[in-house]
C-alpha positions in Angstrom: -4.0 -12.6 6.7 -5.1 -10.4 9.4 -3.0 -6.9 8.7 -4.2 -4.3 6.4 -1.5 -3.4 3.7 0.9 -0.6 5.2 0.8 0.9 2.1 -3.2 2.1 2.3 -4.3 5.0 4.4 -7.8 6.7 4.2 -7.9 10.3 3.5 -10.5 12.5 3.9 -9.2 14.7 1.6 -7.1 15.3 -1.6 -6.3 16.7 -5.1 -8.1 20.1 -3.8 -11.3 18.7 -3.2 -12.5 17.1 0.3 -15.4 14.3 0.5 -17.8 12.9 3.0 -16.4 9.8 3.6 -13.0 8.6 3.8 -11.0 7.1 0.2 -8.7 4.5 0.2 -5.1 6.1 -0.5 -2.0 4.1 -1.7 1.1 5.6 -0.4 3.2 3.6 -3.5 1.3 5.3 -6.2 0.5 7.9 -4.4 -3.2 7.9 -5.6 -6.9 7.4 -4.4 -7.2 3.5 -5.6 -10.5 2.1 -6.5 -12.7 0.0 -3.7 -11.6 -3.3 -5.7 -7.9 -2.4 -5.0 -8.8 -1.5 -0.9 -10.1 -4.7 -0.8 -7.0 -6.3 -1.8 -4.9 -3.8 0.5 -7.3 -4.8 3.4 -7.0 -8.5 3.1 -10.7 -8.9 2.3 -12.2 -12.3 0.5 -9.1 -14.3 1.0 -6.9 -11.4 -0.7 -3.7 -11.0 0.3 -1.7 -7.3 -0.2 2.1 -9.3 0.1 0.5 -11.5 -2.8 -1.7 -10.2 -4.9 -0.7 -6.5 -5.2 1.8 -5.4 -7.9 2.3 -2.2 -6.3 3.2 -3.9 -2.6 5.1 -6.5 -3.9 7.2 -3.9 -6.0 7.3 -1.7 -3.0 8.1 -4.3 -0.7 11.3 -6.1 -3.9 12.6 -1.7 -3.9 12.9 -1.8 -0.1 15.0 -5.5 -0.4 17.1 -4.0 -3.1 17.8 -0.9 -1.3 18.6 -2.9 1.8 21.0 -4.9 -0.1 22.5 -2.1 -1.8 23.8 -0.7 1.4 25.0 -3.9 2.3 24.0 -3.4 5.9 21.0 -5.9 6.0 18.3 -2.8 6.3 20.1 -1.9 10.0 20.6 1.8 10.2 
């Protein structure tokens, strides 16, 4: 896999305090993650975020679900 997970930004800054260098920031939990979990979200030693991420593949199951719930196929 060659794409990041679209669910991990890097933030500079957060929970009132700023840092030096950029954390890894999951936008489903919306919390720093660890650098174990940002190499899962960036599809590092054979890692994949669609796979082997709990909170992308729960993400990704609401999104579905919503989708289907509307019963318009996710068009808007």
């Amino acid at each position: 896999m060659d794409e990041t997970c679209q669910h991990l930004a890097y933030r500079e800054e957060g929970e009132g305090k700023s840092f030096d260098t950029a954390r890894a920031f999951c936008t489903v939990t919306e919390s720093f993650v660890q650098p174990m979990r940002a190499d899962i979200c960036n599809a590092r030693y054979e890692l994949d975020p669609a796979a082997d991420c709990e909170f992308y593949v729960g993400s990704e199951a609401e999104t579905t679900s919503d989708d289907a719930d509307r019963g318009d196929g996710g068009a808007e």
